[in-house]
C-alpha positions as CSV (number, residue, x, y, z in Angstrom):
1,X,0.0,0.0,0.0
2,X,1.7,3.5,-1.3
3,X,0.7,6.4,0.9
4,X,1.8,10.2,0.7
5,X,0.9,12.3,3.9
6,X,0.2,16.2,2.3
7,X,0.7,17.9,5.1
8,X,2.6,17.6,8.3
9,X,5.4,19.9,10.1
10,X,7.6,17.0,11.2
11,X,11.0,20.0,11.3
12,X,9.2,21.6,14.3
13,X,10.5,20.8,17.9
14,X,8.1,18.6,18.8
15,X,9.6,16.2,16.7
16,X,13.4,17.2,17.9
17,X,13.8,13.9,19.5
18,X,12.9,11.4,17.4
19,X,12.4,12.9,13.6
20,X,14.2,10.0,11.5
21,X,12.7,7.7,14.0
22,X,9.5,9.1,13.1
23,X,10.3,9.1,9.5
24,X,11.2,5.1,9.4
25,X,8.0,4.5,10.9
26,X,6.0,6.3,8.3
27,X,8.1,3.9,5.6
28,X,7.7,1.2,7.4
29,X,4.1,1.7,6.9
30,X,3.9,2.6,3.6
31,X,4.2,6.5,3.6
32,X,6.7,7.2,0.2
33,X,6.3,11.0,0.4
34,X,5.7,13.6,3.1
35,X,5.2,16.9,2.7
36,X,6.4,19.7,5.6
37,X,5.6,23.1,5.6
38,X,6.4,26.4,6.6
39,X,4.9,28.8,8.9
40,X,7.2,31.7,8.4
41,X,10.5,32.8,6.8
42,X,12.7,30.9,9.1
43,X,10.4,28.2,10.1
44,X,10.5,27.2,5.6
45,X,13.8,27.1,6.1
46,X,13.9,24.6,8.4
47,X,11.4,22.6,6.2
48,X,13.7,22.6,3.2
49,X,16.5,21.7,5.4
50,X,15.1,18.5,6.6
51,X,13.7,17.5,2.8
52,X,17.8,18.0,1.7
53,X,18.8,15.8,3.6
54,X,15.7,12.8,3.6
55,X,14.7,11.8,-0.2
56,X,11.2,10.9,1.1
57,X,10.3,14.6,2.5
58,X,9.6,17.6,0.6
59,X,9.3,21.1,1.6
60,X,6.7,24.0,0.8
61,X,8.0,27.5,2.0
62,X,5.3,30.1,3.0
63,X,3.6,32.3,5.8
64,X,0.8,30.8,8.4
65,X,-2.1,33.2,8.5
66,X,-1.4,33.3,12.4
67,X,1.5,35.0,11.5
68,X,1.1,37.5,9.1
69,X,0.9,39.8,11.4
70,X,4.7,39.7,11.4
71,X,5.6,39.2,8.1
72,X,7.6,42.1,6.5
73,X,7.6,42.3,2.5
74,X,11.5,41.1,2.9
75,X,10.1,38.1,4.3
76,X,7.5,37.5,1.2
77,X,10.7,38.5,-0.9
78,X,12.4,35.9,0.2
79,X,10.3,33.4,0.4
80,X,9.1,33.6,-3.0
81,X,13.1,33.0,-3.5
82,X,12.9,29.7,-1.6
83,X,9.7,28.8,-3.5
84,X,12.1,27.9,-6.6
85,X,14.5,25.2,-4.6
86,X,14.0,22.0,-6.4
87,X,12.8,20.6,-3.0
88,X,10.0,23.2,-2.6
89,X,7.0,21.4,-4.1
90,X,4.2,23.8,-2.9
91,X,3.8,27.5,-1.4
92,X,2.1,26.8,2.4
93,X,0.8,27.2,4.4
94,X,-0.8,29.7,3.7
95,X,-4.5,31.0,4.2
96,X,-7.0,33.2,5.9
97,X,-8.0,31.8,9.9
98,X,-11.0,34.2,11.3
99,X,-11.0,31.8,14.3
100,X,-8.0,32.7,16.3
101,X,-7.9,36.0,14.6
102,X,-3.9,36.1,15.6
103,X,-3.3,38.9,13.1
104,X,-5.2,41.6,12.2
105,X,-7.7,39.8,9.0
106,X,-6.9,42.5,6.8
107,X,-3.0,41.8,7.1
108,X,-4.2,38.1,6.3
109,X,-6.0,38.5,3.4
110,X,-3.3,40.6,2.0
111,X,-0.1,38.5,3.0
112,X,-2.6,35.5,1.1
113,X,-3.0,37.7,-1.9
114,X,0.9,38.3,-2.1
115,X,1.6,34.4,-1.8
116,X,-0.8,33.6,-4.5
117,X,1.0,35.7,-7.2
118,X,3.8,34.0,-5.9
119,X,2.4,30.7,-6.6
120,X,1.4,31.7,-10.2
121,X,4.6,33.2,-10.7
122,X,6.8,29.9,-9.4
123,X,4.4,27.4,-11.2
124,X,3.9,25.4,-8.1
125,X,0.3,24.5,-6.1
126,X,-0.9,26.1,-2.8
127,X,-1.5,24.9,0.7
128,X,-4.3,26.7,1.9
129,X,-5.7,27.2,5.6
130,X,-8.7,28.1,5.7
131,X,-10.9,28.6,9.4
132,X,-13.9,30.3,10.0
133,X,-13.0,31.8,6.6
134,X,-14.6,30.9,3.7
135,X,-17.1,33.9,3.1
136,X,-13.7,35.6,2.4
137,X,-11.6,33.0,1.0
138,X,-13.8,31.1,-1.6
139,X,-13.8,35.1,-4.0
140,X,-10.2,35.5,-3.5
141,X,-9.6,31.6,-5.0
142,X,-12.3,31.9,-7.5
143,X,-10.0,35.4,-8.4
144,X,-7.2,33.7,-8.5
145,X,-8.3,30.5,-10.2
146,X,-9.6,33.0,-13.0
147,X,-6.4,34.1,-13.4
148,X,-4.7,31.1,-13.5
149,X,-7.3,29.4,-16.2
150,X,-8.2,26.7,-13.4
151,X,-4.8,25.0,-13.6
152,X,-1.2,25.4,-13.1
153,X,0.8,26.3,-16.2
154,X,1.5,22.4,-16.7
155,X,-2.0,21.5,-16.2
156,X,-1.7,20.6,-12.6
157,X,-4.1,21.2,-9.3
158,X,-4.3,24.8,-8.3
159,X,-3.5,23.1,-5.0
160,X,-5.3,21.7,-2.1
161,X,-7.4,23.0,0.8
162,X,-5.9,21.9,4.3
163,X,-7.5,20.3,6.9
164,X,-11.0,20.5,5.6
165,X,-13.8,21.8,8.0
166,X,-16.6,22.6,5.7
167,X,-19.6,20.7,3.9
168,X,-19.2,18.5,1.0
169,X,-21.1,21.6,-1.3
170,X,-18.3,24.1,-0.3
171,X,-15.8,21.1,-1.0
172,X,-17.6,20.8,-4.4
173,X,-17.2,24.6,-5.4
174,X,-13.0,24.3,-4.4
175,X,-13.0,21.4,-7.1
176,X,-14.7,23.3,-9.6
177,X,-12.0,26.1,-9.1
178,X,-9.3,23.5,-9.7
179,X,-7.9,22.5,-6.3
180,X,-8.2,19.2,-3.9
181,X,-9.8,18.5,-0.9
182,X,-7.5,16.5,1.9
183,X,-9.0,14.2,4.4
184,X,-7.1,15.0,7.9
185,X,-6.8,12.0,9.9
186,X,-9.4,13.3,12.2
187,X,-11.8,12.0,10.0
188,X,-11.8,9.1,12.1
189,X,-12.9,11.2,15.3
190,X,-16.4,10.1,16.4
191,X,-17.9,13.8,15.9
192,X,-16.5,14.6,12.7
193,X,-19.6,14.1,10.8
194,X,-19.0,16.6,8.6
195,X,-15.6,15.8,7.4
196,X,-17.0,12.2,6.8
197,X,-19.7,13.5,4.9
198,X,-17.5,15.3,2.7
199,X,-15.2,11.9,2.3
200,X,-17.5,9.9,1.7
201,X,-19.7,12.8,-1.4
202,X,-16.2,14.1,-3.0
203,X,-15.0,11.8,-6.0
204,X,-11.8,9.9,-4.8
205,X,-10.1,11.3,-7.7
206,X,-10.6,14.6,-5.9
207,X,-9.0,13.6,-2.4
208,X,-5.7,13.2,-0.7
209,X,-5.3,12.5,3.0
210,X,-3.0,14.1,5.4
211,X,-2.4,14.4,8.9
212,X,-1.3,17.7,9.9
213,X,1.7,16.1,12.3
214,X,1.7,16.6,15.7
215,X,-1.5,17.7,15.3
216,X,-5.3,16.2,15.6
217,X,-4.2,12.3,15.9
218,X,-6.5,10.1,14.7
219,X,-8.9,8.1,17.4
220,X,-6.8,5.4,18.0
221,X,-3.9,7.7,18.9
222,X,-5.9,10.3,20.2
223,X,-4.7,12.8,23.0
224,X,-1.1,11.3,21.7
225,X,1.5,13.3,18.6
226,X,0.2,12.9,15.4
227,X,2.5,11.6,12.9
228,X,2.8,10.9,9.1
229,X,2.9,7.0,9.3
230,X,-1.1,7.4,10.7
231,X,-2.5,8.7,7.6
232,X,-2.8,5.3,6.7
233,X,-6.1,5.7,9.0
234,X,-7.7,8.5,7.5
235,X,-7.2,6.2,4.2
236,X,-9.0,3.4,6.2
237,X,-11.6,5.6,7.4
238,X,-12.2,6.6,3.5
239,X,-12.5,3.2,2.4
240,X,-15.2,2.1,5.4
241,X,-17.4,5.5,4.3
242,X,-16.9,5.1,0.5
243,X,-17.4,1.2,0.9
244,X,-14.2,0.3,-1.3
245,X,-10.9,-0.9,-0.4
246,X,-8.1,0.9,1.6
247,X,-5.9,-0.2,-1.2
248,X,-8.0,1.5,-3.5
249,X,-8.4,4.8,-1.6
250,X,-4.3,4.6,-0.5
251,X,-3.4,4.4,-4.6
252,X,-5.9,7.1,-6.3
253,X,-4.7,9.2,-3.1
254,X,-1.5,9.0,-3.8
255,X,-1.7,9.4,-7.5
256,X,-3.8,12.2,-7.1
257,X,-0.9,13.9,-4.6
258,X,2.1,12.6,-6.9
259,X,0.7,14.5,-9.6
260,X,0.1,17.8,-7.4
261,X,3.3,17.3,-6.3
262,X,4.8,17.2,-9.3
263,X,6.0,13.6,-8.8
264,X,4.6,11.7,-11.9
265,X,3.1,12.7,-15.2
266,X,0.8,15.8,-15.0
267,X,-2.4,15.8,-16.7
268,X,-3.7,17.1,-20.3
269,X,-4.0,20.8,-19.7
270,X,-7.4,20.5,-21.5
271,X,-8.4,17.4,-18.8
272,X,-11.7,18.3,-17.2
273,X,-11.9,19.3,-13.7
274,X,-14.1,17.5,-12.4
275,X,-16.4,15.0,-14.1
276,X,-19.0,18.1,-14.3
277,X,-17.2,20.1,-12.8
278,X,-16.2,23.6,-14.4
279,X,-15.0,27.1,-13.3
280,X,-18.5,28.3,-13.8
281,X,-19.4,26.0,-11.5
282,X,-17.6,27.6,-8.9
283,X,-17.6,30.6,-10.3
284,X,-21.3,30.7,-9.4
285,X,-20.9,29.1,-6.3
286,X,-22.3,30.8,-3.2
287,X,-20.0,30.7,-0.1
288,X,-21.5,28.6,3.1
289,X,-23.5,30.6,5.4
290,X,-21.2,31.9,8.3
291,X,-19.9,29.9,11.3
292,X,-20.3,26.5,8.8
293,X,-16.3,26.0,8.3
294,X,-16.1,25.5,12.2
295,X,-13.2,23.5,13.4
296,X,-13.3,19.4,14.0
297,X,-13.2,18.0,17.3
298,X,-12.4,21.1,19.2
299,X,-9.4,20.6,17.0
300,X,-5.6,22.8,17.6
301,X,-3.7,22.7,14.7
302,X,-1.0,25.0,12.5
């Protein structure tokens, strides 16, 4: 079984003790690519560090809506640098939270705005964060996705919405606009209704899993550090909702995220979003009504 876990942050601290430990485990059961992000100038550092020196990780260099606040156009100028190492597959984390509110929303919106040029001007897919948000963030993608013609330049995903806290219609409108939905291993939380409502409606060819490491462990670990070798149980929790295999649900996953990452073949730039899908369909989308992107199982994540 062939996993890739799309999002974790495995070159922060909490991992300081055990990191390659942590990464044997994740190949040992089955994870071939993990994705680490950055939060901030220094903290993408960091990230592209550890994928130098581990063939298996890959970076993606960007600022954290929590800390936009503190980002200084030097900072996007440099980052935007980093965004071209041949190790930098995607420009994240990046997004709009209007939960925590831990910089000012305007400052948000606008450090998001700067890092989607970037995005369109490296060629490479997003990470986006997205909390309490989407009444702002669904115009600014459909902008953007506009702009971009619904695909990258090589006919890849526009990128993939983090950590996914809304309904399975919103979900729907971001695949019309050309990006993915990932399936956070908290998907397997008893109260996450939601989030398995939107697994279990959104096409598989639509979905990759993640797990957002240390953050939001799935139930077996839960109240333990996440880490990337459990996304293999958001991919089980897929297969029980969608009534398929895991082995099914772990290889379109994984296809789906070796394209994004630019790991395999990428699609006919004249492929069709979605099977129905279009950009006028999310281009007439209408955004969910507020307070229906609230957070998972009292979740606390990056």
């Amino acid at each position: 079984m062939r996993l890739i876990d799309t999002h974790s942050h495995i070159h922060d601290p909490e991992f300081d003790a055990d990191r390659d430990a942590t990464i044997e485990r994740a190949r040992a059961a089955g994870v071939e690519l993990i994705l680490t992000l950055g939060v901030d100038a220094a903290n993408s550092r960091l990230a592209v560090a550890l994928a130098e020196r581990h063939e298996c990780v890959l970076a993606a260099a960007g600022v954290h809506p929590h800390d936009a606040a503190a980002a200084t156009d030097a900072d996007l100028d440099a980052l935007e640098e980093l965004a071209q190492h041949p190790k930098v597959a995607v420009v994240g984390e990046i997004g709009l939270d209007f939960y925590r509110n831990l910089s000012p929303r305007d400052r948000q919106m606008e450090v998001l705005r700067r890092q989607l040029e970037t995005a369109g001007r490296v060629s490479k897919p997003v990470a986006i964060h997205a909390r309490d948000a989407h009444d702002e963030m669904l115009p600014m993608l459909m902008a953007w996705s506009r702009e971009m013609g619904g695909r990258l330049p090589d006919g890849r995903p526009l990128g993939i919405m983090h950590y996914f806290s809304a309904g399975a219609e919103l979900a729907r409108g971001y695949v019309g606009l050309g990006f993915v939905i990932s399936i956070h291993t908290s998907v397997t939380h008893p109260k996450a209704s939601q989030l398995a409502e939107v697994a279990r409606e959104i096409p598989l060819e639509h979905l990759v899993i993640e797990t957002d490491s240390p953050y939001g462990a799935p139930q077996r670990y839960r109240g333990k550090r996440n880490e990337p070798a459990y996304v293999a149980e958001a991919a089980a929790k897929i297969a029980e909702l969608k009534g398929i295999s895991v082995d099914d649900v772990a290889e379109a996953t994984t296809r789906t995220a070796e394209r994004l990452l630019n790991r395999s073949a990428p699609l006919d730039r004249g492929a069709s979003l979605d099977r129905g899908a279009s950009l006028d369909r999310g281009a007439g989308f209408q955004p969910a009504k507020p307070g229906t992107g609230s957070p998972i199982g009292g979740r606390s994540e990056r």
